[in-house]
C-alpha positions in Angstrom: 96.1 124.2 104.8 95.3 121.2 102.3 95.3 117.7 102.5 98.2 115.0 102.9 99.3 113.3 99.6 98.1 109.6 100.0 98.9 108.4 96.2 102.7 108.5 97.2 104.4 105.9 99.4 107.3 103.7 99.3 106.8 101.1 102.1 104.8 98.8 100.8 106.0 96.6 98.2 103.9 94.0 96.2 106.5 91.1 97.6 104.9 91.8 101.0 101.6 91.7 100.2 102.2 88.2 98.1 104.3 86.8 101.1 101.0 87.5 103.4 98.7 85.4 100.6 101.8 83.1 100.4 101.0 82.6 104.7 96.9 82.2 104.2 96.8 79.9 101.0 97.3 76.7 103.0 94.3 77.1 105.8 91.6 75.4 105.2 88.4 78.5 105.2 84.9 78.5 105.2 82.3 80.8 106.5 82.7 79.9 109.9 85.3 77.8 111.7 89.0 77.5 113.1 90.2 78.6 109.2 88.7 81.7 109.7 90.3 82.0 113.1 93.7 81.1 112.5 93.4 83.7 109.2 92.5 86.9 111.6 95.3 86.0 113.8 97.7 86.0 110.8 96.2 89.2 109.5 96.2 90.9 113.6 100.1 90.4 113.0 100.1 93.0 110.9 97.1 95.2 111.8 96.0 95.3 115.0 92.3 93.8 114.3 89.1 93.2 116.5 88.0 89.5 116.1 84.0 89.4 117.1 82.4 86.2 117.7 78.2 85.6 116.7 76.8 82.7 118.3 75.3 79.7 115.8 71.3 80.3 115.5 71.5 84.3 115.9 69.0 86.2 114.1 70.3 88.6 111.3 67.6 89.8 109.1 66.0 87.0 107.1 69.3 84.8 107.7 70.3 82.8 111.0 73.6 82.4 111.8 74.7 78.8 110.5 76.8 76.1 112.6 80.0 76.1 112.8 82.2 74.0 110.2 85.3 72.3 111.4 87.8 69.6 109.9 90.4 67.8 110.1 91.1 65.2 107.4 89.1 63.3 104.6 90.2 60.9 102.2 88.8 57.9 99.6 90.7 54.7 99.9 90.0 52.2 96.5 89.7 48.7 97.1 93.5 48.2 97.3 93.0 50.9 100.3 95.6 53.0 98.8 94.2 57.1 99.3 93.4 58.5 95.4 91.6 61.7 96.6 93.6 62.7 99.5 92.1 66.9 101.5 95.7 67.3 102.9 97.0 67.4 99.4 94.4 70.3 98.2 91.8 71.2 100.8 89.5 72.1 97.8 89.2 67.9 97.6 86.3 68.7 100.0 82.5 69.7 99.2 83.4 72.7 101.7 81.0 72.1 104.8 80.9 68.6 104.2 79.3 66.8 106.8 80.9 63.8 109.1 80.9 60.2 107.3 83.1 57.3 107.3 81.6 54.4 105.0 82.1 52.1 102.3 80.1 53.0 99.3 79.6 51.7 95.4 80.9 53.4 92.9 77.6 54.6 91.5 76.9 56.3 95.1 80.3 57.7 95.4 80.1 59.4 91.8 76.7 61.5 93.1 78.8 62.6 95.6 81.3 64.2 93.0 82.2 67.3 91.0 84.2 68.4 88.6 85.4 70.5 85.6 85.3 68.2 82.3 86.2 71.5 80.3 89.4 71.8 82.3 90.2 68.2 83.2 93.7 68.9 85.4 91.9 71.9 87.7 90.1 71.0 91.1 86.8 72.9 91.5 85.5 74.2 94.5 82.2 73.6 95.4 80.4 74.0 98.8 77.3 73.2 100.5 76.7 75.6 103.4 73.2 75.2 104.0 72.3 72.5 102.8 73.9 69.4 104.8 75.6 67.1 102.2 78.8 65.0 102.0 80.9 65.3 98.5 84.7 65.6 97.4 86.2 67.4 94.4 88.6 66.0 92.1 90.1 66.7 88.6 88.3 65.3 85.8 90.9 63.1 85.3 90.9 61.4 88.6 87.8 60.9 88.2 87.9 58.9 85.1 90.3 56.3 86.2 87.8 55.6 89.3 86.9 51.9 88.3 86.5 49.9 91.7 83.2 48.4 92.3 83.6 49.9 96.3 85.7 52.7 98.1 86.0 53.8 101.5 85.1 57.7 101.8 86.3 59.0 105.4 85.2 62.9 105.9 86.6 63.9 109.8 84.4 67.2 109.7 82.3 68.8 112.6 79.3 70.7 112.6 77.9 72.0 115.3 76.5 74.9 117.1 79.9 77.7 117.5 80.2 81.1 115.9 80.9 82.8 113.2 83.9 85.0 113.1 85.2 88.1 111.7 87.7 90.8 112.1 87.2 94.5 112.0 90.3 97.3 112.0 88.5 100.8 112.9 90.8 103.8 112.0 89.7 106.9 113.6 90.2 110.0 111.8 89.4 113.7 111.9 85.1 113.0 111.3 83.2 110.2 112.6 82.4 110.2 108.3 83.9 107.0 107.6 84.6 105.1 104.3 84.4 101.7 104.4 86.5 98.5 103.0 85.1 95.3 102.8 86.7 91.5 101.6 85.4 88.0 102.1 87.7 85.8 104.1 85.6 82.8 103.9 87.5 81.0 100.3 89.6 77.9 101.1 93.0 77.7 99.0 92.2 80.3 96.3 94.6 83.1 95.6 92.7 85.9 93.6 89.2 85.1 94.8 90.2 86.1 97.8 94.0 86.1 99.5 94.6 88.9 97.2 92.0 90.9 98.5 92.9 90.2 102.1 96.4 91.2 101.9 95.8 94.4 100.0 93.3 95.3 102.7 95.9 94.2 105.0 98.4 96.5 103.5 96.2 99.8 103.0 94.6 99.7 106.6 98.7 99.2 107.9 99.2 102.3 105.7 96.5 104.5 106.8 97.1 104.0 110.5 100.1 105.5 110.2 98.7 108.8 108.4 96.6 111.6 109.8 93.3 111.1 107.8 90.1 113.4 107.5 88.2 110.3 107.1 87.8 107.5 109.4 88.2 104.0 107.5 86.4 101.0 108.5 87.8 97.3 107.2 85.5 94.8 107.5 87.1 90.8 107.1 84.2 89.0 106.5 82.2 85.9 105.6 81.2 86.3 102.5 77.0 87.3 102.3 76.7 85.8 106.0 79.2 88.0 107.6 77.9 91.6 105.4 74.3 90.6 106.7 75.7 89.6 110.0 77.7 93.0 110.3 74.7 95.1 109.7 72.5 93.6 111.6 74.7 94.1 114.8 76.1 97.7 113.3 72.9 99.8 112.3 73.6 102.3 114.4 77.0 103.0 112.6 75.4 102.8 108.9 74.8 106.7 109.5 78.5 107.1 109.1 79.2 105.2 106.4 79.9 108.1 103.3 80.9 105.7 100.3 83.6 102.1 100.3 84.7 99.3 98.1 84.2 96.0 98.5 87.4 94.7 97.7 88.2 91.4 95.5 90.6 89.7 92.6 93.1 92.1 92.8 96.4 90.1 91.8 95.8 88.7 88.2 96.7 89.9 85.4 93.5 91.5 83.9 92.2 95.1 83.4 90.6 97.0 86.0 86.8 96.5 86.5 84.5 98.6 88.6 81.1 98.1 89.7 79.3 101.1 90.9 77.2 101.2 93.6 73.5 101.1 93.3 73.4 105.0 93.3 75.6 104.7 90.1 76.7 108.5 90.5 77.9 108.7 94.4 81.6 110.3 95.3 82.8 106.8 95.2 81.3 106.0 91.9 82.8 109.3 90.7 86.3 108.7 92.1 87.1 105.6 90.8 85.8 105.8 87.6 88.1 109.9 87.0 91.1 107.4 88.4 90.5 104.5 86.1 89.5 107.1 83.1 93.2 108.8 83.7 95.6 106.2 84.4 94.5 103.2 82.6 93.5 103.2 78.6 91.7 99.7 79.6 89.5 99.6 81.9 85.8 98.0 81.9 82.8 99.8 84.2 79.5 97.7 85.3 76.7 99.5 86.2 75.5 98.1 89.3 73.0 94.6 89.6 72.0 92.5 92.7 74.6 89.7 92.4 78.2 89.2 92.9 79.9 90.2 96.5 78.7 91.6 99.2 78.2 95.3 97.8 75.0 93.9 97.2 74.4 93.4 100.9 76.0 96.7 101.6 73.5 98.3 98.5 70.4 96.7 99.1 67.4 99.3 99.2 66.9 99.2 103.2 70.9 100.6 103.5 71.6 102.2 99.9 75.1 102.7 100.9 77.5 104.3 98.5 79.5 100.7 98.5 81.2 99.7 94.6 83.8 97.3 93.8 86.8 97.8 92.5 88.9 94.3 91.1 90.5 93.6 88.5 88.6 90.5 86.1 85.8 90.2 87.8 84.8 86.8 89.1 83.1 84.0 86.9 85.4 86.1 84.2 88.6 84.4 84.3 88.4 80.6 83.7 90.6 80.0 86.9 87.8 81.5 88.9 86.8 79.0 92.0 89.5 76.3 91.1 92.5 74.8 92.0 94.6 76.9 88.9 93.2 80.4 91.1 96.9 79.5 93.0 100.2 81.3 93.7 101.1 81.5 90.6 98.3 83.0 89.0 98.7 86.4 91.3 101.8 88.4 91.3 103.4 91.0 93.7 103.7 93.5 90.8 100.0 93.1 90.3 99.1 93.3 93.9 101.2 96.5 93.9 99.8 98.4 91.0 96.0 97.9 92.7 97.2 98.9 95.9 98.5 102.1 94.1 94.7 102.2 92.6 93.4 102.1 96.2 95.8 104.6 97.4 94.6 106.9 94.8 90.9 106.6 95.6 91.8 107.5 99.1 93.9 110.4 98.1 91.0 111.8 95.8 88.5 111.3 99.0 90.7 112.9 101.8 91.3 115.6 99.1 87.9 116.3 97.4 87.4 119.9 99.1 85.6 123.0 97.5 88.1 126.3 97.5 87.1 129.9 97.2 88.9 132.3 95.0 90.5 135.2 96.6 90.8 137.0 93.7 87.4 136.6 92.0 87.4 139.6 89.6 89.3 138.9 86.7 91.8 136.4 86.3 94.9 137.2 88.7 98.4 137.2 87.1 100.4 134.2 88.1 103.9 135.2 86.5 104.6 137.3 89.1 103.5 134.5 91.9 105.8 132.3 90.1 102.7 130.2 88.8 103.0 130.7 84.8 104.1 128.8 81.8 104.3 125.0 83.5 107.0 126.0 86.0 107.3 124.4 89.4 104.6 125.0 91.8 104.2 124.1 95.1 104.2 120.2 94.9 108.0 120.6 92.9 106.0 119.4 89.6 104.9 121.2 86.7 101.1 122.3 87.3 99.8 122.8 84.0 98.3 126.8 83.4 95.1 125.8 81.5 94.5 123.4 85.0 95.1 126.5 87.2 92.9 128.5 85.4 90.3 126.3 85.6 90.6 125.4 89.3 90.7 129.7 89.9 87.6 130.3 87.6 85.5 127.4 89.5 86.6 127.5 93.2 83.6 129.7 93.9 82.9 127.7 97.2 80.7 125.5 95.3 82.4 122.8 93.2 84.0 120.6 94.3 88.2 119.8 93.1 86.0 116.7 92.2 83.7 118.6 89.8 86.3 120.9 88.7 88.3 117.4 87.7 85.0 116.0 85.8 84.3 119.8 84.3 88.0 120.2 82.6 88.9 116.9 81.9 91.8 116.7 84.0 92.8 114.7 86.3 92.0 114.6 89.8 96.0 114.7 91.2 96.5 117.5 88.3 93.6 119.6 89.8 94.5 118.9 93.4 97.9 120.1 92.9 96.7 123.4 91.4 94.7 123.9 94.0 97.6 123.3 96.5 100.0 125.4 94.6 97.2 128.3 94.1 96.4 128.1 98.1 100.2 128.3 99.1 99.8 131.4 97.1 97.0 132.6 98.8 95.2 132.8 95.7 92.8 130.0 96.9 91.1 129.4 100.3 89.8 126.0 101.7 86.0 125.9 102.4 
């Protein structure tokens, strides 16, 4: 028997995904905090989720778990007391993890408590001071230049205090305890690619798998970003054992080419996957080796775990000039875009739950396929064309060895063509699963 086809499904549609970001873009998140609740429960509407709680002040690695960040309103009032920077209108007004204050202050203290992008004077940046308490509001760069009162009241309702830190985990048990594992942060405010698109195609491809029978069991992690990576393998060691390759997954609903960044191994089965997927259905595509920075696949890849963890987005972040401000909205993703990396995702999984070695049956010589109805690119067992120069190839290497993976890599063909060989030359009885 061979695997299930996971590259094929018509349930999902990208207008699904986009109504889901659509949902979370107005909740105000952070890496801790009721934001981060009220997200998870949106999210367990789909998928049924664990939500874990990690007491404020717990030791994980070097880190400690911060206080929790709560709010409720902030505002500055000018001298008229009329509200010109107003955190209901755009919660990324806020320095996110602002602390509490309600004052009067000059203008030249109010403008060190500032930020914003001069280069793109409409956009709102977002900024954030998570460990290191400070008070500050973001505004376009326009607002900022019509500020002109000698005094203005600033008003931050916030709360930070000892709580938790929160984050949701959907475990999919398959056939091996061998898992693979998806990641996302959960932890941006009102920004659409970096990360709501992430979220919602994780949403989306864990609802998916748990309705298939998998060899794999699949691990999604809805996380903090860096805090909650650190804080899940802290708690989790004894499950890092399990972990045979993931993507960390991020800025998947713009319009840009597909970028992967390998893991630290550089060559592992996920590496190797993604990169025959991207190198066979996309003619642009860009491929980083791997560096210390960036999400948490650097958490997931640092030398005391070395997990098999890349990323797979699409323009990476700091690459689009929307990145981490108010223009990264709901009109800079789109449900097509969302789709076609969900059918990117489906295709990794497909290759993994696939990747077997075969044996030939028929070793000596190369068998004839005309009379097994296998010659000159007629249907074959999948009802598509399999290509005869892919079939020999698959026979002459299936020597219980190589993988459908190496035999991909070896003929330059790709993976889906090779699988379905392989199914069509095992329904023969030509090939035999290892």
């Amino acid at each position: 028997m061979h695997g299930s086809d996971f590259s094929q499904h018509s349930e999902i549609s990208g207008n699904e995904m986009y109504r889901l970001i659509e949902k979370l873009y107005p909740i105000c998140r952070s890496i801790t905090g009721n934001g981060v609740r009220d997200s998870l429960k949106a999210i367990g509407e789909l998928i049924p989720i664990d939500t874990h709680e990690v007491k404020s002040g717990t030791k994980v690695f070097d880190w400690t778990v911060p206080k929790e960040w709560n709010i409720k309103d902030a505002y500055i009032k000018n001298g008229a007391g009329e509200k010109i920077i107003d955190f209901k209108d755009n919660n990324l007004h806020v320095l996110n993890y602002s602390i509490p204050i309600s004052k009067k202050v000059s203008n030249e203290e109010l403008k060190k408590h500032l930020f914003t992008l001069p280069e793109h004077p409409d956009w709102i940046p977002y900024r954030t001071s998570y460990y290191n308490e400070n008070w500050g509001f973001c505004m376009s760069h326009n607002q900022y230049a019509t500020l002109t009162d000698s005094e203005y009241q600033v008003v931050i309702d916030s709360e930070l205090k000892d709580g938790h830190l929160t984050y949701g985990e959907f475990y999919k048990k398959g056939d091996l305890e061998d898992e693979i594992l998806f990641s996302c942060h959960i932890c941006h405010p009102s920004l659409c690619n970096d990360n709501l698109s992430g979220i919602a195609l994780a949403t989306y491809l864990a609802k998916f798998l748990s309705n298939q029978t998998t060899h794999y069991s699949y691990r999604f992690l809805f996380i903090p970003g860096t805090i909650g990576s650190i804080t899940w393998l802290n708690l989790n060691e004894p499950k890092i054992k399990h972990i045979k390759g993931g993507l960390v997954i991020v800025c998947v609903g713009d319009d840009g080419q597909f970028t992967y960044k390998k893991s630290r191994q550089g060559n592992s089965e996920i590496d190797r996957v993604v990169l025959n997927i991207l190198e066979n259905t996309e003619s642009s595509h860009k491929v980083i080796d791997f560096y210390p920075y960036g999400y948490d696949e650097r958490q997931y890849c640092s030398p005391g775990f070395n997990l098999h963890v890349g990323s797979l987005s699409r323009t990476t972040h700091g690459e689009y000039p929307e990145y981490h401000t108010s223009a990264d909205n709901l009109s800079f993703v789109k449900p097509q875009n969302l789709l076609e990396s969900l059918n990117k995702y489906l295709l990794v999984v497909d290759a993994l739950e696939n990747n077997f070695s075969y044996l030939n049956m028929n070793p000596k010589c190369e068998p004839q396929l005309g009379k097994r109805g296998l010659y000159g690119n007629i249907g074959a067992g999948d009802k598509q064309p399999v290509d005869t120069m892919t079939l020999l190839w698959v026979l002459n290497l299936s020597d219980g060895e190589n993988s459908l993976l190496d035999i991909s890599e070896r003929a330059g063909v790709s993976f889906d063509e090779v699988k379905r060989a392989a199914h069509a030359l095992h329904d023969s009885g030509l090939l035999e699963r290892k």
